[in-house]
N, C-alpha and C positions, 0 to 999 in steps of 0.2 A: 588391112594388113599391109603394112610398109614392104617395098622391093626395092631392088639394086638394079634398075633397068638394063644395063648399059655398062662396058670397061669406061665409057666417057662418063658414066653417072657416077659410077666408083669414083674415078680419080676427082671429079668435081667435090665430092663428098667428102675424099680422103685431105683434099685439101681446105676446107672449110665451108664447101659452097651447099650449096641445098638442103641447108639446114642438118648439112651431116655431123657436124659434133664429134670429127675425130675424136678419137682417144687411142693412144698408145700405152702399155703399161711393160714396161725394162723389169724380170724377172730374174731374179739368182737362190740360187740354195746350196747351202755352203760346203754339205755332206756333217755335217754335224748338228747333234741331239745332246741339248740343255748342257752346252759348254764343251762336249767328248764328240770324237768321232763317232758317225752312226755306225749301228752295227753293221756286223761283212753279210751283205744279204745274197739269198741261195741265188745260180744265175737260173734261170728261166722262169723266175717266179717275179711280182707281180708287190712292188713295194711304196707306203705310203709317204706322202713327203708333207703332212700335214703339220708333224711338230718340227720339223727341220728348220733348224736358221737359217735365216736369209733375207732376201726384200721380196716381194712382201713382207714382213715379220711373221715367226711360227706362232701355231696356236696352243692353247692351253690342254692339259690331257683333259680328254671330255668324263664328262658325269655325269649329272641330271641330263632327262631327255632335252635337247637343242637342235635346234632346227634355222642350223646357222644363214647366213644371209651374205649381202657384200659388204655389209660393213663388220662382219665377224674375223676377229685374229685369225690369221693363218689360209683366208683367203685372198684373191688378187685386189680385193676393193676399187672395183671398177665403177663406174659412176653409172646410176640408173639412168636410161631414154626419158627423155622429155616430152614436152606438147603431142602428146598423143600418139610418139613414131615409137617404132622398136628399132633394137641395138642388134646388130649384126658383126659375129667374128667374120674379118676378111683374110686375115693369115695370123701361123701361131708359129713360129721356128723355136729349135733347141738345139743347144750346144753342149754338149757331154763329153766330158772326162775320157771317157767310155762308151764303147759300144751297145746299144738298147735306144729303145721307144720312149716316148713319155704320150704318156694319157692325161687329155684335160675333162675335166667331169664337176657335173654341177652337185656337190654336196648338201643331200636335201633334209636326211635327221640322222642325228648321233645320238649315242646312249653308251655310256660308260659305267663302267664299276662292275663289270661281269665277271664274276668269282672264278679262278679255274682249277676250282677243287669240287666244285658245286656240283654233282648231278641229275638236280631238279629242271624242272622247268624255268628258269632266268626270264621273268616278262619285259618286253623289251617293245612294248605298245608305243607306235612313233609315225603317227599320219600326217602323210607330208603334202606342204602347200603350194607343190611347184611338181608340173606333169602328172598331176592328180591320177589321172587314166592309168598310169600305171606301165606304161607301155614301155621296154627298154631299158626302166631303170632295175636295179640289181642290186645285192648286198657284198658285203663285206664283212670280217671279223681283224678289226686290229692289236697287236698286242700291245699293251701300255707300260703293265711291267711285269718283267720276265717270273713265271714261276721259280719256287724251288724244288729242288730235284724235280725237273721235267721227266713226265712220265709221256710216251705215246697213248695215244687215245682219238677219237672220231668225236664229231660233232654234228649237227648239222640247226637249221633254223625254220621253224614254223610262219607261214607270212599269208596275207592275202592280196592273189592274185588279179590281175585287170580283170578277171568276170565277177570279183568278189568272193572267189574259190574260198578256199580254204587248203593250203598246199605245205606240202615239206620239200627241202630242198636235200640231196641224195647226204649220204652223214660223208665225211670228207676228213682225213686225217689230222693230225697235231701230231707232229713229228719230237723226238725227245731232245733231239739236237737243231734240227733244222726245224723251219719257222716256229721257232718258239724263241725268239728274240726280241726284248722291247722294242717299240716303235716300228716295226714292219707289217706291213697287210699279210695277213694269215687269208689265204683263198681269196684274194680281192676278184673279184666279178665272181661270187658262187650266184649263177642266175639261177633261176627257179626253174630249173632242169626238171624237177617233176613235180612239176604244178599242175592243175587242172588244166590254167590256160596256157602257161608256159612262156608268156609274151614279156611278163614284166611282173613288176611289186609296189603293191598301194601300201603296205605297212607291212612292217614287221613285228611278231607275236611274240613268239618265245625263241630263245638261243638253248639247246639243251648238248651236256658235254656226257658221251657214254661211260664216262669214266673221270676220275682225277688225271688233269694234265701235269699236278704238282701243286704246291702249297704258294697259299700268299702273293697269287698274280692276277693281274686284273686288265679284262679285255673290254672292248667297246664294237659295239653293231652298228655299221653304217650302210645307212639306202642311197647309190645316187645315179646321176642320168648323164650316161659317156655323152662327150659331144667332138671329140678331134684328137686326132694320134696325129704326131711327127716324131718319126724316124732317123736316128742317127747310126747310119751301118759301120762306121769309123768312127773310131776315136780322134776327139778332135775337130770334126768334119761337120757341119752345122745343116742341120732339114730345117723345111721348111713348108709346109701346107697355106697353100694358099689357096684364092677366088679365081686365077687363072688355071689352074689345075684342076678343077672342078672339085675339089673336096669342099670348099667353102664356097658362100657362105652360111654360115650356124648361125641361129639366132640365139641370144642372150637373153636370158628372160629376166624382167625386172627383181630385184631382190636376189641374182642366183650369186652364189656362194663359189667360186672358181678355183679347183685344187687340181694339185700334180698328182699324180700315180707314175711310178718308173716301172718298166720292163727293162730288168737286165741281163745283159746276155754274159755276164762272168762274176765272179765272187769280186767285184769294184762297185762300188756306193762312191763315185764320185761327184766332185761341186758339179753344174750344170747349170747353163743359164738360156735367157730369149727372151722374147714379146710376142705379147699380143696386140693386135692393130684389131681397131674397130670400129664402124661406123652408125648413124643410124638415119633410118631410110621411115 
């Protein structure tokens, strides 16, 4: 296992030396969805920036099961660790529009095309090849595109647990008005609150809706594994998480897939930009 011995091994690293293989990568996301402004998302909830314009470029609305990577649309495409070292986040800053968090998370399976009229079982079978164990990662329900006449109703997801459980996660609303808007995370981190083990999620089973949320909308389940929040408590006003701060450093695991999640603290989806700096040890 590669380490970061030292602020003098950092900064040798960060500047080319010990085989460290900087990498910088300049993020933006514009606040708009396939040509339009995103939609005005609820504040205190929890919104995905997966199809969002911007650089990196957004990615396509998921379908068939995917089990994206670094070199998939809509992630940072960071360049894989070489000769044998692993890659290390050393700082992630953000700059927002607006007041809110931004969460960086390794997106590890997608599944799109979930009906949200359907009240079956939705199989949504999607074992993932990064943090196998299970531990920490967590799902998601994204909207892709919006029902018609949105009705209120509960949902919840069938999944197995790091002991290999067999677990439901609590059922969790769909609002008529609020998150039920294309392109935002619907419950982003629903962890597996009553699982057997409780700790995390090796796969996801079935998505089942208690009811019609409305006609002709189609949603996507996603598993992934948070790895670093930065905090912007101003508008305008740019955080920044770093290796001297002790939040970093995170390691990068070969092939991982690197997406935004916004926390926002008011009805604003604005642009927002930063980098990630990385090295490997």
């Amino acid at each position: 296992m590669g380490a970061i011995a030292s602020v003098s091994d950092l900064v040798a690293r960060m500047s080319g030396g010990s085989s460290g293989t900087p990498e910088n990568i300049n993020w933006f996301k514009s606040g708009r969805v396939a040509g339009a402004a995103a939609p005005t998302p609820l504040a205190g909830s929890m919104h995905s920036r997966w199809l969002e314009e911007g650089v990196p470029g957004h990615a396509a609305t998921p379908a068939a099961l995917l089990h994206p990577t670094n070199v998939s649309q809509g992630g940072m495409k960071q360049t894989d660790p070489s000769g044998g070292r692993q890659k290390w986040l050393t700082a992630f800053s953000h700059l927002f529009g607006d007041a809110g968090t931004i969460l960086l998370v390794d997106r590890l399976a997608q599944v799109g095309g979930l009906s949200s009229s359907s009240t079956s079982n939705q199989s949504i079978a999607s074992t993932i090849t990064r943090y196998t164990n299970g531990i920490g990662n967590f799902i998601w329900l994204e909207i892709d595109t919006q029902p018609g006449s949105p009705t209120t109703t509960t949902f919840h997801f069938d999944y197995t647990d790091e002991n290999n459980g067999s677990a439901t996660t609590y059922e969790h609303q769909i609002g008529a008005s609020n998150y039920n808007t294309p392109q935002q995370i619907l419950i982003p981190g629903l962890a597996p609150i009553a699982g057997v083990g409780g700790a995390g999620v090796k796969n996801m089973t079935n998505f089942k809706l208690a009811s019609s949320s409305g006609t002709a909308g189609d949603y996507a389940a996603v598993v992934a594994h948070p790895l670093c929040f930065a905090s912007a408590n101003l508008a305008g006003i740019m955080s920044i998480a770093n290796w001297m701060q002790g939040c970093l450093p995170v390691e990068i695991l070969t092939d991982a897939c690197l997406q935004l999640i916004l926390f926002t603290n008011s009805n604003v989806y604005a642009p927002s930009e930063g980098m990630l700096s990385m090295v490997e040890a």
